[in-house]
N, C-alpha and C positions, 0 to 999 in steps of 0.2 A: 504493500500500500504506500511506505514513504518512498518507494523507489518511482514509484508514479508520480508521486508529487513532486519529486525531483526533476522528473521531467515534462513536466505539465506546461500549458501554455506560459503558465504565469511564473513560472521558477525557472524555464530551463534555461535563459541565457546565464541566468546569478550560477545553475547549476555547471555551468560550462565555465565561467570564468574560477566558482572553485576549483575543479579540476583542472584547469590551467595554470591557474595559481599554486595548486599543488605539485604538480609536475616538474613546474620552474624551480619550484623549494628543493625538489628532490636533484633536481639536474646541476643545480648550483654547491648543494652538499657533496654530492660526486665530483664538482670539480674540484673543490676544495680538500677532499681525500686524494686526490689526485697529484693536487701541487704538494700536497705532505709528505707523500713518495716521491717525490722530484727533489724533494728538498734533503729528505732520509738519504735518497742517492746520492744527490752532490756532496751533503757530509759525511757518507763511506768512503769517497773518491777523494775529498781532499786529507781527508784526513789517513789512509793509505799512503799516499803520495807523498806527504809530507813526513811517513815516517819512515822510508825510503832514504839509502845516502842522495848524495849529488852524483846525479847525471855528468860524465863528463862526457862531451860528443865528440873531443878528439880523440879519445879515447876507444869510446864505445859504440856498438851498432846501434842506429835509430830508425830501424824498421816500423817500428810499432811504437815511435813518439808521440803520434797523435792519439796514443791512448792513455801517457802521462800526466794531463792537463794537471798544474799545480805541484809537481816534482819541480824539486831543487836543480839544476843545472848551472856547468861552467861551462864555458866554451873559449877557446882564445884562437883570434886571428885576425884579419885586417877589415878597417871598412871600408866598400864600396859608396865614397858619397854622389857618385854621378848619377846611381840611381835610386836615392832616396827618397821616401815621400813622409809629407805632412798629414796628421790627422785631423777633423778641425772640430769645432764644438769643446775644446776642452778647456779647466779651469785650476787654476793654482792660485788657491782661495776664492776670490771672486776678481781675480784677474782672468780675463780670457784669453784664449791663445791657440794652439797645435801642441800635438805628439808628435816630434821628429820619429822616423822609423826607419833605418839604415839597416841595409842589407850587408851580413858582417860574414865574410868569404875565410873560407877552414876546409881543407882534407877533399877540394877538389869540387864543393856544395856549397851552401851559403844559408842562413840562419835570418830572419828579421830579428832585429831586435827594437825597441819600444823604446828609444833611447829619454824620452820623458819631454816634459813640459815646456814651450817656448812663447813667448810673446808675440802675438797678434800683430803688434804693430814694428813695422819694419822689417815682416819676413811673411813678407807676401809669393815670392818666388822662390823656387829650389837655389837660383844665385845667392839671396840673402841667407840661406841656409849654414853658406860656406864657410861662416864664422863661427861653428860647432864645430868644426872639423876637429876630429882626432887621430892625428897619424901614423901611422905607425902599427906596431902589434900591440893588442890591447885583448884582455881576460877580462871575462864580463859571469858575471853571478848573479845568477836571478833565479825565476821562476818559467815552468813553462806552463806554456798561454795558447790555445784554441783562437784561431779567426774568427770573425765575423760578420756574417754575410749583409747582415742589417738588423737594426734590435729589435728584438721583440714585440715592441708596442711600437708601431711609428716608426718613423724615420724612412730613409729615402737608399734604397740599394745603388751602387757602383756600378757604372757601365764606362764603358776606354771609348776614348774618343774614336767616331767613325772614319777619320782621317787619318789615323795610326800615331798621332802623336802621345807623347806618354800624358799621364794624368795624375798632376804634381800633387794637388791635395785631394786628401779620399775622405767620406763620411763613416766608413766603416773599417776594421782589417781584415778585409777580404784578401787572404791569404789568394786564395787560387785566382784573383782576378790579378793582383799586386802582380804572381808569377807569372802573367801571361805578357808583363809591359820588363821582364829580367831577361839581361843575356846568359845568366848563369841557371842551373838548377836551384831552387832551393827547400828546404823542410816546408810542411805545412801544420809548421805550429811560429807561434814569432817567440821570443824572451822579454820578457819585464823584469827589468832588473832590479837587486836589491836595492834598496831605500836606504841612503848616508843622511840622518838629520843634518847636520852642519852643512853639507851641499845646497848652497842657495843659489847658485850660478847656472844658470840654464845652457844646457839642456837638465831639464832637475826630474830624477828618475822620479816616478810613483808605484805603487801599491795599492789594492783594492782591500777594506775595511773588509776582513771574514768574521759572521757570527755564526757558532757552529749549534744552532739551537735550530728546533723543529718548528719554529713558528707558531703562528696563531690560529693555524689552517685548521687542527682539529676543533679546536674551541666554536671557530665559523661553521664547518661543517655541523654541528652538535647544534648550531643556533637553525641555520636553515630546515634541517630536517624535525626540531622541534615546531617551526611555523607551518613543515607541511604536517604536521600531523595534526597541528592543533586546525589548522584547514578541514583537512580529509575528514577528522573523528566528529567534527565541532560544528561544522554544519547542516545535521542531520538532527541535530540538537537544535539547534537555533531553527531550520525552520517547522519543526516540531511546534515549537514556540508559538511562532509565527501565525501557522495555523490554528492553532488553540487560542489565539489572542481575540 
């Protein structure tokens, strides 16, 4: 009898909209179980990684580097500054500026590395670049780093120019797009290198803030699936009500 009335002329749109309502509750709590597994995963991965020695790549094979992301690495050998590029969007403090990104050549390959933070103004061109320049053979310690084809939410993916000229500053580090504009091979992972507080002289390396906690996503999921319930259960009551009214 109340499944009639549920669907009766006069209830069934409110009937529809609860069960939509409901649906939604449920589909948004699965997402949020979702990213909590996503999140479980990334702090197995980094924190594996990190308890790992250092990678040394002149050293050792890096077949299966792009499964390292967040292992410790050194590498030593020369940079390529002809074909380096800028990243842009980025900030050291609330100055804004580029990630210089120099391709750092070893054992016949070549590595990006993420050489850090520069000022906006006055280094619009890879020529203004040349005053980063570090000559010579240089050992570099950091982290390794996965590319990025475009973020997550937003933003705008890398395409090379259709006239074959190179494409000095990138929105992303699109590894496999970066290699396609390289006369050398190189890894398809870049380095972030360690962070020296007292280095305030640009290029000034950075580091990404890790919290290795599971977030808020179960507490979300527990909220959503309590409103579809009180949906689902709670309006068979109410228009119970309704009609007795």
């Amino acid at each position: 009898m109340l499944l009639l009335r549920m669907f009766s002329r006069k209830w069934w749109l409110t009937t529809l909209l609860v069960l939509l309502g409901t649906a939604l509750c449920v589909r948004l709590g699965i997402w949020q179980l979702d990213r909590l597994d996503q999140r479980r995963a990334f702090n197995a991965q980094f924190e594996s990684m990190r308890a790992l020695p250092p990678l040394d790549l002149n050293a050792e094979g890096f077949d299966s580097v792009d499964t390292m992301e967040w292992r410790s690495v050194q590498v030593t050998g020369e940079y390529d500054f002809e074909n380096q590029i800028a990243l842009r969007n980025q900030y050291n403090g609330d100055q804004y500026g580029y990630h210089l990104v120099t391709p750092l050549l070893f054992n016949g390959t070549s590595v990006l590395v993420d050489r850090g933070w520069i000022p906006a103004d006055g280094n619009s061109t890879s020529a203004d670049w040349r005053k980063y320049d570090e000559p010579g053979v240089v050992t570099v310690t950091g982290q390794i780093r996965l590319g990025q084809i475009k973020p997550a939410f937003g933003g705008v993916a890398d395409a090379l120019p259709a006239n074959g000229e190179k494409l000095e500053i990138w929105n992303n580090a699109d590894i496999t797009q970066i290699a396609r504009q390289l006369p050398h091979p190189v890894l398809d992972v870049y380095v972030q290198p360690d962070v020296d507080p007292a280095d305030t002289e640009p290029p000034i390396p950075y580091q990404p803030e890790i919290e290795l906690t599971e977030g808020p996503h179960f507490g979300y999921a527990l909220q959503w699936f309590t409103f579809a319930t009180i949906l689902f259960a709670g309006y068979p009551f109410y228009l119970k009500k309704q009609e007795s009214a």
